[in-house]
MARNU-517109 format. One record per atom (N, C-alpha, C, O): atom name; residue number from 1; z, x, y. Coordinates in steps of 0.05 Angstrom, whole numbers, plus 5000, padded with zeros to 4 digits. Atoms other than C-alpha are relative to their C-alpha. Example, Ala and Ser with C-alpha at 12.3 -4.5 7.8 and 13.67 -1.06 7.14 Angstrom:
2
(N 1 (5000 5018 4976)) (CA 1 (5156 5246 4910)) (C 1 (5000 5018 5024)) (O 1 (5013 5039 5024)) (N 2 (4999 4984 4976)) (CA 2 (5143 5273 4979)) (C 2 (5014 4985 5022)) (O 2 (5018 4995 5044)) 
! end
This chain:
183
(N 1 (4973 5010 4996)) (CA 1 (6718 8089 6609)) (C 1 (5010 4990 4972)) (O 1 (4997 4979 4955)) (N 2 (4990 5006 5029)) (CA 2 (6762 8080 6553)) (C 2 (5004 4974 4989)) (O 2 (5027 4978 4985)) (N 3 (4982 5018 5010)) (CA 3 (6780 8014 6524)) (C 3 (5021 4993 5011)) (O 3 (5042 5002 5002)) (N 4 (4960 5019 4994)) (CA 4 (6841 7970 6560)) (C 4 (5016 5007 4977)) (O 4 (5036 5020 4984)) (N 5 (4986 4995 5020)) (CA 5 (6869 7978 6492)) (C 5 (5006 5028 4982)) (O 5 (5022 5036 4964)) (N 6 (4991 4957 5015)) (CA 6 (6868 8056 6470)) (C 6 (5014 5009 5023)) (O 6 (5005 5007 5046)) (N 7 (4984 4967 4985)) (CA 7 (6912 8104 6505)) (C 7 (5003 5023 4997)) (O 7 (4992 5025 4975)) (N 8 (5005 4974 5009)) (CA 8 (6918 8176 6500)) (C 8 (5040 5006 5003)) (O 8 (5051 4998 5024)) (N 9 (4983 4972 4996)) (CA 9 (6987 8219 6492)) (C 9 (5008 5017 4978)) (O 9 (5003 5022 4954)) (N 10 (4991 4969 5021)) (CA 10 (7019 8272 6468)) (C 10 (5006 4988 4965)) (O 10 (5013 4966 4955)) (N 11 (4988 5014 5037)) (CA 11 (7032 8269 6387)) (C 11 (5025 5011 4999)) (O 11 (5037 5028 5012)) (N 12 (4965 5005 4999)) (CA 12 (7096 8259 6366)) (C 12 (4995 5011 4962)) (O 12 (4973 5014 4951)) (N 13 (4997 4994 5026)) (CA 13 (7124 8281 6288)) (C 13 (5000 4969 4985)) (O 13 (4994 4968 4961)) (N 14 (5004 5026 5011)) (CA 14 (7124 8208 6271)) (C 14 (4965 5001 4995)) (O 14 (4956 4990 4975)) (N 15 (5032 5009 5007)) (CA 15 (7040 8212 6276)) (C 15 (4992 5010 4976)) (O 15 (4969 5005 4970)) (N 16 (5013 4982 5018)) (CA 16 (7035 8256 6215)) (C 16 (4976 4990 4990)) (O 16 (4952 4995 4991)) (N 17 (5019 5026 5028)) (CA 17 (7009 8199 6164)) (C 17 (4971 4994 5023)) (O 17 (4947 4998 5017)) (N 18 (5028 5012 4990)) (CA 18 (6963 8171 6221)) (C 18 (4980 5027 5015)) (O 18 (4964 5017 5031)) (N 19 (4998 4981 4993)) (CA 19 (6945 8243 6241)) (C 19 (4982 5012 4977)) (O 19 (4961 5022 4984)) (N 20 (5017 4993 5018)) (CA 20 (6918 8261 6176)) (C 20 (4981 4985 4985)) (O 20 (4965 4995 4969)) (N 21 (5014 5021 5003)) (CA 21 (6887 8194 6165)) (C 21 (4970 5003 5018)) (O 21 (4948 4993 5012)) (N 22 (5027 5001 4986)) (CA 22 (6838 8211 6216)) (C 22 (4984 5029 4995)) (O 22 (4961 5034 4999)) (N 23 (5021 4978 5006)) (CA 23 (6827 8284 6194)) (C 23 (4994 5001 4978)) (O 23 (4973 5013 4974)) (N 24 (5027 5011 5021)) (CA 24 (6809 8260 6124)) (C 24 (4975 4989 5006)) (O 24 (4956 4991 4990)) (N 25 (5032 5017 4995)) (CA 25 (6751 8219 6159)) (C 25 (4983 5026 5002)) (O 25 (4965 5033 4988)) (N 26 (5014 4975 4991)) (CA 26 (6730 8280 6191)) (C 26 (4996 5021 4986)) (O 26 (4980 5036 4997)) (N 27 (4991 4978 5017)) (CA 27 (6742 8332 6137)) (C 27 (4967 4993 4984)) (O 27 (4947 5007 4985)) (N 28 (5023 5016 5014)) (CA 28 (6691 8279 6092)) (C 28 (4978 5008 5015)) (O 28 (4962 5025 5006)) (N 29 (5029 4994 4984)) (CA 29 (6638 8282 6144)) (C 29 (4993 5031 4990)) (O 29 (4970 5035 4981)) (N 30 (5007 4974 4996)) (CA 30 (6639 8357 6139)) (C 30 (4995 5015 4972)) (O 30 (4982 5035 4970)) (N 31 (5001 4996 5029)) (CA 31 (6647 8362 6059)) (C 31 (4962 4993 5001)) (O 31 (4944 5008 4994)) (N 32 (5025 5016 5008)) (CA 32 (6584 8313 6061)) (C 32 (4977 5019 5010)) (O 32 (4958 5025 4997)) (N 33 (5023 4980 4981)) (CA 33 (6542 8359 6110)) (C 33 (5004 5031 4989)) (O 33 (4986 5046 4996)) (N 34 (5003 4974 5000)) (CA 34 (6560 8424 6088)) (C 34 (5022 5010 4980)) (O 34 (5039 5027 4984)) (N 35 (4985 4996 5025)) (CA 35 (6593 8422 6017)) (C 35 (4997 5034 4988)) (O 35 (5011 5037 4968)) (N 36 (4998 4986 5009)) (CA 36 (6579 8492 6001)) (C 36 (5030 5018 5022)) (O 36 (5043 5036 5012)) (N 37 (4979 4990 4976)) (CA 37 (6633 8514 6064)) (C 37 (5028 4982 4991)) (O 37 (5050 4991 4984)) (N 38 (4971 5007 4995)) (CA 38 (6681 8459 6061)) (C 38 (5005 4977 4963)) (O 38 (4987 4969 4949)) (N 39 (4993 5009 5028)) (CA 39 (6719 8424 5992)) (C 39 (5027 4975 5015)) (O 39 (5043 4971 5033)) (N 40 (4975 5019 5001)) (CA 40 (6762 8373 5982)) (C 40 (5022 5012 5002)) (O 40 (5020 5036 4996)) (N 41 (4980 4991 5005)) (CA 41 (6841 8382 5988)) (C 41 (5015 4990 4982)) (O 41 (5011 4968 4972)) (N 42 (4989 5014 5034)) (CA 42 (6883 8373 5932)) (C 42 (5030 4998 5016)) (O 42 (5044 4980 5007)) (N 43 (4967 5014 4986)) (CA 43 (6953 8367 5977)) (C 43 (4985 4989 5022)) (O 43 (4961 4989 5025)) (N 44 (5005 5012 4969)) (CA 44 (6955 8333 6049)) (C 44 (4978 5011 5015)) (O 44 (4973 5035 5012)) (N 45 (5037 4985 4992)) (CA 45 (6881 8347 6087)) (C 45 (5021 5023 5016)) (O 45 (5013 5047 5017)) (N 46 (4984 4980 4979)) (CA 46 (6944 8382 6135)) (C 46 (5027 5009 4985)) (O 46 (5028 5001 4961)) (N 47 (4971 4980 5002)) (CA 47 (7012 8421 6123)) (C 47 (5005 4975 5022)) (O 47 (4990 4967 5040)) (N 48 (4980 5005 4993)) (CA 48 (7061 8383 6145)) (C 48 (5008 5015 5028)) (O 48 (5004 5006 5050)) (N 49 (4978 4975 4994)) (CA 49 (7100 8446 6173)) (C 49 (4984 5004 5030)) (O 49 (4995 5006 5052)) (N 50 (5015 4988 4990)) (CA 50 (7037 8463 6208)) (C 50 (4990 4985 5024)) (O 50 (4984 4996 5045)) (N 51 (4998 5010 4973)) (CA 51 (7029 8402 6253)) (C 51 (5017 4998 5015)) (O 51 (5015 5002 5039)) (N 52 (4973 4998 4974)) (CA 52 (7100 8394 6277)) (C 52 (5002 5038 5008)) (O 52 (5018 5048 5024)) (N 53 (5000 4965 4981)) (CA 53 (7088 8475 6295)) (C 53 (4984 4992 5019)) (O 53 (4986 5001 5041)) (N 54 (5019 5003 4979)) (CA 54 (7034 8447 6329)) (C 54 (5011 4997 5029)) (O 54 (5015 5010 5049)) (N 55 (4978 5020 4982)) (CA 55 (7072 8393 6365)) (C 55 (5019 5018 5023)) (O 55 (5022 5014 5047)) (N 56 (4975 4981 4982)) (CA 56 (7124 8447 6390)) (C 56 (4980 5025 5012)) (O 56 (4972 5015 5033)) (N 57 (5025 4982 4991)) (CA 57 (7072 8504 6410)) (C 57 (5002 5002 5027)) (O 57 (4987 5021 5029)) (N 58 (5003 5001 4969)) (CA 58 (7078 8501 6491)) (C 58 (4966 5019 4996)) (O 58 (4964 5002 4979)) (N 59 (5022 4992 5002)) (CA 59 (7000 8542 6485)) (C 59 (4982 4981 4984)) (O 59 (4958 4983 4988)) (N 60 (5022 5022 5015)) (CA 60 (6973 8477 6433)) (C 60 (5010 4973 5014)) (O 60 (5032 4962 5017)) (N 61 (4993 5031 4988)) (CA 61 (6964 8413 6466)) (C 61 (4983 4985 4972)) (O 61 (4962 4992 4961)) (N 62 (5008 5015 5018)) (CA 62 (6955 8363 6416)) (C 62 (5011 4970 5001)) (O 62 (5034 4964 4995)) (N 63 (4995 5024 4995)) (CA 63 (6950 8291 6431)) (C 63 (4984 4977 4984)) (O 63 (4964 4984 4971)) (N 64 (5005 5030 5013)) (CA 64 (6934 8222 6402)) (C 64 (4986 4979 5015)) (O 64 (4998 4971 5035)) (N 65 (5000 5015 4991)) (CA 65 (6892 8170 6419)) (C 65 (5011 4974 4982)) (O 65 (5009 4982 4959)) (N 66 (4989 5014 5004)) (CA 66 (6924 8103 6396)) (C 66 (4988 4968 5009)) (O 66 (4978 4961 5031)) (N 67 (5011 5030 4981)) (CA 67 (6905 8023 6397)) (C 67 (5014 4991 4980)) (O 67 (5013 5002 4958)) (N 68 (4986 5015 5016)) (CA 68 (6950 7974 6368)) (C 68 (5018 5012 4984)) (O 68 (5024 5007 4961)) (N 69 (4980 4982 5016)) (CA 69 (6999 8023 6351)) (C 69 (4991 5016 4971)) (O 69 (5007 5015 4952)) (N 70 (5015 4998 5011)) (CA 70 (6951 8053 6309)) (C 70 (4987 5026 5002)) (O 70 (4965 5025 5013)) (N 71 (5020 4981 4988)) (CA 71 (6928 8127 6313)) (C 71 (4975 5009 4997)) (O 71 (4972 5021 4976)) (N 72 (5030 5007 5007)) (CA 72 (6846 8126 6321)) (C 72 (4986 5021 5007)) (O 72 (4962 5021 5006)) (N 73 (5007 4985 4996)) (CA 73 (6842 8185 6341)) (C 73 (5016 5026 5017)) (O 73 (5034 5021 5033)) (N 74 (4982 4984 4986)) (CA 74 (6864 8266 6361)) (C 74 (4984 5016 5013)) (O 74 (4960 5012 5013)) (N 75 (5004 4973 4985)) (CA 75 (6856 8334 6404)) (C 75 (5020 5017 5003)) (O 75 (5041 5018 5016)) (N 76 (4981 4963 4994)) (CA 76 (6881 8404 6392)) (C 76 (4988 5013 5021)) (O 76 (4964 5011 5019)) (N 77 (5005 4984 4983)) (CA 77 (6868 8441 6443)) (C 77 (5019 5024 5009)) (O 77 (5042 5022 5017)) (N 78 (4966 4979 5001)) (CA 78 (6901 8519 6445)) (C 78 (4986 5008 5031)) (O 78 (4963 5005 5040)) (N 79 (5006 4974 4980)) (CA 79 (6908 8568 6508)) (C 79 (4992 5025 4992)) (O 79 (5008 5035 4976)) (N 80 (5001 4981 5009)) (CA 80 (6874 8632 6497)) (C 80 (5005 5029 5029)) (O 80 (5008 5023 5053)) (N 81 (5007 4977 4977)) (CA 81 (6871 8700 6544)) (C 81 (4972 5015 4986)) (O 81 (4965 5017 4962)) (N 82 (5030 4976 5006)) (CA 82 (6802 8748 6543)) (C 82 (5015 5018 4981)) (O 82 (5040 5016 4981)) (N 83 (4993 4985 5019)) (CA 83 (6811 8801 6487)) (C 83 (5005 5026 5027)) (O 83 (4987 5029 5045)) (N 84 (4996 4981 4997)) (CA 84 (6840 8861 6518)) (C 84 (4977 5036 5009)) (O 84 (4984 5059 5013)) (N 85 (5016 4981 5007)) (CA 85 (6777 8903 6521)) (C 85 (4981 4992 5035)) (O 85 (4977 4970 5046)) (N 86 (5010 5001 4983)) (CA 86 (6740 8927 6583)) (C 86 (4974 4991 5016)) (O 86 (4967 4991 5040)) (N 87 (5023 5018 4999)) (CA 87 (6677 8892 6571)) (C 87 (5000 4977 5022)) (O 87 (4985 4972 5041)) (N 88 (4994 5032 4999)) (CA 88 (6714 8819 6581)) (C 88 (5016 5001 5038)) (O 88 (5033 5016 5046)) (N 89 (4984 5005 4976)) (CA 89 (6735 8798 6654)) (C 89 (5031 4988 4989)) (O 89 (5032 4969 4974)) (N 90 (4972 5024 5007)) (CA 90 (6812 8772 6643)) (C 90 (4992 4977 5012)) (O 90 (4980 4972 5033)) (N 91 (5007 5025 4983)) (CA 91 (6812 8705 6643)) (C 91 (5012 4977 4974)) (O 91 (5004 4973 4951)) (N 92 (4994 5015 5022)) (CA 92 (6853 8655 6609)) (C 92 (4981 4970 4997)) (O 92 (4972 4962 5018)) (N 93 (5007 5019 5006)) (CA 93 (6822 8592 6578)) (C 93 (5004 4983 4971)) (O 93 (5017 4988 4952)) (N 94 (4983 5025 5025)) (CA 94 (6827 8530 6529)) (C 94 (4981 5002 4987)) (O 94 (4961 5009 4999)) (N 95 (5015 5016 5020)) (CA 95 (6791 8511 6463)) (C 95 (5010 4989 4986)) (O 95 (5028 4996 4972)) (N 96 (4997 5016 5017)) (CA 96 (6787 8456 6433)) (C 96 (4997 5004 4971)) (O 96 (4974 5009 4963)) (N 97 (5001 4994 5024)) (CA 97 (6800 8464 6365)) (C 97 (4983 4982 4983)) (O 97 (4963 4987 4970)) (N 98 (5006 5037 5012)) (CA 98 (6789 8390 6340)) (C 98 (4995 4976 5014)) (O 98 (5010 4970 5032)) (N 99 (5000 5020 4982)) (CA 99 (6769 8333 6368)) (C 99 (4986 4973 4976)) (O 99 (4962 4973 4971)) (N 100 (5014 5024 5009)) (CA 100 (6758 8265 6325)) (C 100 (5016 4976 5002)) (O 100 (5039 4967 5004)) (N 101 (5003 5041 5002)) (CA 101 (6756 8197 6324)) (C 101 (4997 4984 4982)) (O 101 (4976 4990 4971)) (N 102 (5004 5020 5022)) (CA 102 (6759 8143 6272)) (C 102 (4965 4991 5005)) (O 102 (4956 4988 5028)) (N 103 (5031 5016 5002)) (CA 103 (6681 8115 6256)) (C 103 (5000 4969 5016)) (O 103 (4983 4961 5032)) (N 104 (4992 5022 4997)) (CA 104 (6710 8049 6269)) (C 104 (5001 4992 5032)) (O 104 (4998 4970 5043)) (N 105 (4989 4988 4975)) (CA 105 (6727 8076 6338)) (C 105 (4992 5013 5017)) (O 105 (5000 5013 5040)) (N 106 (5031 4988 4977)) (CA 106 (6669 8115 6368)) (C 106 (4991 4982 5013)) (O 106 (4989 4958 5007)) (N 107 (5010 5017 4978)) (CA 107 (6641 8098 6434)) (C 107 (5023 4975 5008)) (O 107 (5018 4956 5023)) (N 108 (4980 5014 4984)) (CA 108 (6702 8062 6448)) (C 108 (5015 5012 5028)) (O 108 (5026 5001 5047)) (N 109 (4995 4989 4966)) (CA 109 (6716 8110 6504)) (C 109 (5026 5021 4985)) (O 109 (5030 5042 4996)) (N 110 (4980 4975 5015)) (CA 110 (6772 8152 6458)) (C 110 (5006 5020 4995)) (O 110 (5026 5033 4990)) (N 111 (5006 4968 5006)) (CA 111 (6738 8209 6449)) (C 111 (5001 5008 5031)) (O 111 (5018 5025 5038)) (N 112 (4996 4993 4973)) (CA 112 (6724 8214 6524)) (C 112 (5022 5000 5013)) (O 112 (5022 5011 5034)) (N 113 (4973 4999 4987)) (CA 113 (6796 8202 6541)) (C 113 (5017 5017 4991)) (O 113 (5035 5029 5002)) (N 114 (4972 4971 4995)) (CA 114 (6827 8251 6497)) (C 114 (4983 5024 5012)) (O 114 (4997 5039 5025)) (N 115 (5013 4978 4988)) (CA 115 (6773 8303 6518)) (C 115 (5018 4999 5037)) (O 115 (5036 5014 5045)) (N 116 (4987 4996 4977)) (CA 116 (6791 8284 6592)) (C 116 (5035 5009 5002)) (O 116 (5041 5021 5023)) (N 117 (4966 5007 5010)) (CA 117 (6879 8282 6566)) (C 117 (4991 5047 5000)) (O 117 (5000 5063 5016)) (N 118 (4995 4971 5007)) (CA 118 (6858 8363 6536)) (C 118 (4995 5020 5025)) (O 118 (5007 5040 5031)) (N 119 (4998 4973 4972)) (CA 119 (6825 8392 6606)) (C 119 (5019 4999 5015)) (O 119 (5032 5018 5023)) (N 120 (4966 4992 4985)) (CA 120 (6881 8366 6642)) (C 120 (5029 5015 4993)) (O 120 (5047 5024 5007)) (N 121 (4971 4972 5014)) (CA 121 (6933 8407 6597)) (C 121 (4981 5016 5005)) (O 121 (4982 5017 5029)) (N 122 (5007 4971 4998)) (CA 122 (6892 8464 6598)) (C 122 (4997 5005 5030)) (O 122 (5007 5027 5037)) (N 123 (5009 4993 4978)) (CA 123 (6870 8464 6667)) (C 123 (5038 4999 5012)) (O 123 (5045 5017 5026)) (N 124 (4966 5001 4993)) (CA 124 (6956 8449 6681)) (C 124 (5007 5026 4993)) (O 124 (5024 5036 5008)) (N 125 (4988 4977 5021)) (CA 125 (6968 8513 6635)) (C 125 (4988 5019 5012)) (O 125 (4999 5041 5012)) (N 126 (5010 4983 4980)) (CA 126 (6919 8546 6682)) (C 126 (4979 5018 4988)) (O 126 (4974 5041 4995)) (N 127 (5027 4991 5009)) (CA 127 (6859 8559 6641)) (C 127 (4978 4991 5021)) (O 127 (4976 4972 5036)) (N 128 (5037 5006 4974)) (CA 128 (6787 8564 6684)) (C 128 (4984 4991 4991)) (O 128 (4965 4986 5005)) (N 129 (5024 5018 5016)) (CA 129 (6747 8532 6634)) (C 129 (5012 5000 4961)) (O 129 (5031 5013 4952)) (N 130 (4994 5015 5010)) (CA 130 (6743 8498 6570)) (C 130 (4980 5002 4975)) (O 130 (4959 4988 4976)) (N 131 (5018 4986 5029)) (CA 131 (6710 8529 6497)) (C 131 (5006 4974 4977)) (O 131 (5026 4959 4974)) (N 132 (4999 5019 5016)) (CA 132 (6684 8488 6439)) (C 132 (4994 5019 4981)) (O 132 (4985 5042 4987)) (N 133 (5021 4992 5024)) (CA 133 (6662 8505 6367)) (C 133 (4985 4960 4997)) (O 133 (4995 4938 5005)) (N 134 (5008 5034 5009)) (CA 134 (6610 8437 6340)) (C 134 (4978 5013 4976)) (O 134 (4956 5025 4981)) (N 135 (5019 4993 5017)) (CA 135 (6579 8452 6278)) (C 135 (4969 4986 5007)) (O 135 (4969 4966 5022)) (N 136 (5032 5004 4986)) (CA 136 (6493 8441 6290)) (C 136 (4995 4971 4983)) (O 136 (4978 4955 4992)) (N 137 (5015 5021 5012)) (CA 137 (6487 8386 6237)) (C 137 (5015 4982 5014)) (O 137 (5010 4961 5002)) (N 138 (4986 5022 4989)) (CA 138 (6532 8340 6280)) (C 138 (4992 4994 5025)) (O 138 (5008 5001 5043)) (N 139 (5011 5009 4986)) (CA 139 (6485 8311 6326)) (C 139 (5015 4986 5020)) (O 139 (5016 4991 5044)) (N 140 (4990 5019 4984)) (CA 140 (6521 8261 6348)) (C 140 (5029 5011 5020)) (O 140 (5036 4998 5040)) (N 141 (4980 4986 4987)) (CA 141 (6582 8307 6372)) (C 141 (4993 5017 5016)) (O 141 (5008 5022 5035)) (N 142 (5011 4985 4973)) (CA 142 (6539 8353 6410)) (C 142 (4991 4984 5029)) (O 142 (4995 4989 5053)) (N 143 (5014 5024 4972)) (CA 143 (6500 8292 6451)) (C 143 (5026 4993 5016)) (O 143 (5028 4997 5040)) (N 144 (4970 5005 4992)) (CA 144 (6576 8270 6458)) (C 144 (5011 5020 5029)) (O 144 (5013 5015 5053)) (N 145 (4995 4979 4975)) (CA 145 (6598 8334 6497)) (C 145 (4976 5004 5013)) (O 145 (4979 5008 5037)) (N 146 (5023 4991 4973)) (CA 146 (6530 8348 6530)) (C 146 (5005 4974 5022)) (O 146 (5005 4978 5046)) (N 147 (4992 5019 4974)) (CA 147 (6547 8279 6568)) (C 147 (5022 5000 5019)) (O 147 (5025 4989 5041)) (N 148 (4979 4989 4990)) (CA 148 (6611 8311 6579)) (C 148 (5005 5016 5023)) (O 148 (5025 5015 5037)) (N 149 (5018 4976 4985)) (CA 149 (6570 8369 6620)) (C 149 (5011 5029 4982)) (O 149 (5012 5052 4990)) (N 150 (5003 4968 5021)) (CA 150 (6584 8422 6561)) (C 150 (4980 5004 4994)) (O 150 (4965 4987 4987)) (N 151 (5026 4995 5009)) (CA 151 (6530 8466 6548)) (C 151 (4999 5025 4980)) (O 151 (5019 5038 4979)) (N 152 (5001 4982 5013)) (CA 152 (6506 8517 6500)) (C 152 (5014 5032 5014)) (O 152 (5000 5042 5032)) (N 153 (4998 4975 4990)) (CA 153 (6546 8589 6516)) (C 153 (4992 5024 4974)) (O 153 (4981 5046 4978)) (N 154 (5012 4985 5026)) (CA 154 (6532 8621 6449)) (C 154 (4992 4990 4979)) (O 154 (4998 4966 4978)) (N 155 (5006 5006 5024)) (CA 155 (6505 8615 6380)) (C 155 (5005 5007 4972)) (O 155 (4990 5023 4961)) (N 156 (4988 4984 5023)) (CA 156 (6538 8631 6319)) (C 156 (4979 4992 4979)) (O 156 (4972 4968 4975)) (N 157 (5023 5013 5018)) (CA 157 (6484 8632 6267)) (C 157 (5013 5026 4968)) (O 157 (5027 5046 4967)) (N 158 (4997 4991 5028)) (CA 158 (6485 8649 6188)) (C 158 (4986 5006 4981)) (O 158 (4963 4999 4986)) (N 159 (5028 4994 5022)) (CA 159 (6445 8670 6128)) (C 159 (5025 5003 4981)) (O 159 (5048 5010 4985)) (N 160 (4992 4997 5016)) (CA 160 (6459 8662 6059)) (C 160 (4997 5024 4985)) (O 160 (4975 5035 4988)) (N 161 (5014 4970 5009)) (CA 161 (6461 8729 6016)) (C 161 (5005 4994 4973)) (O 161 (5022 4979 4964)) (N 162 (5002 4999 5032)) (CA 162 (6449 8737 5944)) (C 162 (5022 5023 4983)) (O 162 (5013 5046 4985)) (N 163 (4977 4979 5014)) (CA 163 (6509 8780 5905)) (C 163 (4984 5017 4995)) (O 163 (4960 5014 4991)) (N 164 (5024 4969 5005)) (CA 164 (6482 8851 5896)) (C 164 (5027 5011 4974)) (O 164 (5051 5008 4978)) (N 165 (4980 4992 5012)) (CA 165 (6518 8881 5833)) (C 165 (5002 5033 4998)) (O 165 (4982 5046 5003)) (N 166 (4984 4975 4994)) (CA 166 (6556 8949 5831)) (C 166 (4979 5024 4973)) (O 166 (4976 5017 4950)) (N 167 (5017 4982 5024)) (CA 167 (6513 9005 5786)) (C 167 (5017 5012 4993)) (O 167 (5029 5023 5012)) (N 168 (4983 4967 5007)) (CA 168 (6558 9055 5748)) (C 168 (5023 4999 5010)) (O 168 (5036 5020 5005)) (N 169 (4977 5002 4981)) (CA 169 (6616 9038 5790)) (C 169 (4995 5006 5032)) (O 169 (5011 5003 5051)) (N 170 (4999 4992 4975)) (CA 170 (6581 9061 5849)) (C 170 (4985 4981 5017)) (O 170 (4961 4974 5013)) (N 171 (4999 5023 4980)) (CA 171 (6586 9007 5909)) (C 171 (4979 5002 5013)) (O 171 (4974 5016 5032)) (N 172 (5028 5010 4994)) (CA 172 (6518 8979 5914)) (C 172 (4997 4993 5028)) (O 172 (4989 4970 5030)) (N 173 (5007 5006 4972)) (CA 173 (6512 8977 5994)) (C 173 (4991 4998 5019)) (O 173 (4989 5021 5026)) (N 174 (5019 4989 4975)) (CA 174 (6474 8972 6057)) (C 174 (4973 5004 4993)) (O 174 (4961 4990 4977)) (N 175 (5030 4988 5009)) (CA 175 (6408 9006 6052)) (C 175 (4984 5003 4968)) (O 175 (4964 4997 4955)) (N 176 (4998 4991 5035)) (CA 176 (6418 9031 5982)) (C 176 (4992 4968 4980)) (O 176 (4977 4965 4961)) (N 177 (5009 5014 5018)) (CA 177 (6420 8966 5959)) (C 177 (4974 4982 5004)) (O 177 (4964 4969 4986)) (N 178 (5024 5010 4986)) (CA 178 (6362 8938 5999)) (C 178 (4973 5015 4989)) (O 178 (4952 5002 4985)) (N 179 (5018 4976 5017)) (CA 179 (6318 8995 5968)) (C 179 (4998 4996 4971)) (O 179 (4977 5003 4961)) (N 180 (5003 5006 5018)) (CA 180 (6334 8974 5905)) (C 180 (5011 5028 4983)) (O 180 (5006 5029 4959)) (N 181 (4990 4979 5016)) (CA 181 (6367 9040 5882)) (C 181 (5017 5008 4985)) (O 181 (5017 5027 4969)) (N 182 (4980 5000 5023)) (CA 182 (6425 9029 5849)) (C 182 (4997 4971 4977)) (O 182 (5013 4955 4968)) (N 183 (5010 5021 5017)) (CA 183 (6390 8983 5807)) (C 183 (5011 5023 4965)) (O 183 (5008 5014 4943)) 
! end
C-alpha cells in the first residue's frame, strides 16, 4: 500500500523539471552499472518536445507519482499490437517503458502504485497483458516486479565482439573472418 502521502496521476507539462529530476537518478544508476552502454547527457537527460509528445500520445500513458507536491516518481507505459506476421497470435498489449522512483522514495509504496495506475490504462485501452524490459544487474527491480507476479518470458542476452578489420578493401565477414582469411 502506498503511503497516505504519495498519489499517482497522469503527468501534466508543468512536471518536466520534476520529471527529469527523477530520470537523472535513474539514468546514474545505469551509467554506474553499465558505463560502456549508457553516457552522460550533455542537454536535458529528456527532450523537452519529447515528453509533452508523450503527454498527448492517447497509446503512452505516462503518469507521476507525487508527495508534497513533489514529483518522486514516474511510468511510461505504451500500447502495442503483435507484429503483423503469421507466427504471432494478434493481440494487443502494454509495456512499460520506464518505471522509477526517487532512492529517497523506494518501498514507500510508489513504485507499486504507479505500476498498479499503468495496468489500469492499459488494461482500459484493452491490452491482455503487460511487457517489461529490467536490465539483469538491477536486482532490486526484478525482486520488485516478481512480487508484482511478473515473470521471466524471454531473455535478451549479449556478447561483446572484437572489431575485425577490412583486408584490401574486401569486407572482412562471417565465416571468412572467423577463419582468419582475410587476415
Amino acid at each position: 500500500m502506498a503511503d497516505p502521502d504519495i498519489f499517482v496521476r497522469p503527468a501534466r507539462a508543468t512536471d518536466y523539471d520534476g520529471l527529469c529530476q527523477v530520470i537523472a537518478e535513474v539514468d546514474a544508476l545505469h551509467r554506474e552499472a553499465l558505463p560502456h552502454i549508457f553516457r552522460a547527457a550533455d542537454a536535458p537527460v529528456r527532450d523537452r518536445a519529447d515528453v509533452l509528445s508523450w503527454i498527448a500520445d492517447e497509446d503512452i500513458g505516462l503518469f507521476v507519482a507525487e508527495a508534497a507536491g513533489e514529483v518522486i516518481g514516474f511510468v511510461q507505459v505504451v500500447v502495442r499490437e503483435s507484429p503483423p506476421v503469421p507466427i504471432f497470435v494478434p493481440r494487443r498489449y502494454a509495456v512499460v517503458d520506464s518505471l522509477a522512483v526517487k532512492a529517497a522514495f523506494r518501498g514507500s509504496g510508489g513504485g507499486r502504485a504507479l505500476m498498479a495506475w499503468a495496468e489500469k490504462w492499459a488494461s482500459s485501452r484493452g491490452a491482455g497483458a503487460i511487457e517489461l524490459h529490467v536490465w539483469e544487474f538491477n536486482r532490486d527491480a526484478i525482486a520488485f516486479y516478481e512480487r508484482l507476479g511478473y515473470a521471466t518470458a524471454s531473455r535478451r542476452m549479449r556478447k561483446s565482439l572484437a572489431p575485425v578489420e577490412l583486408a584490401g578493401g574486401h569486407e572482412c565477414i562471417g565465416i571468412e573472418a572467423l577463419a582468419g582469411f582475410c587476415a
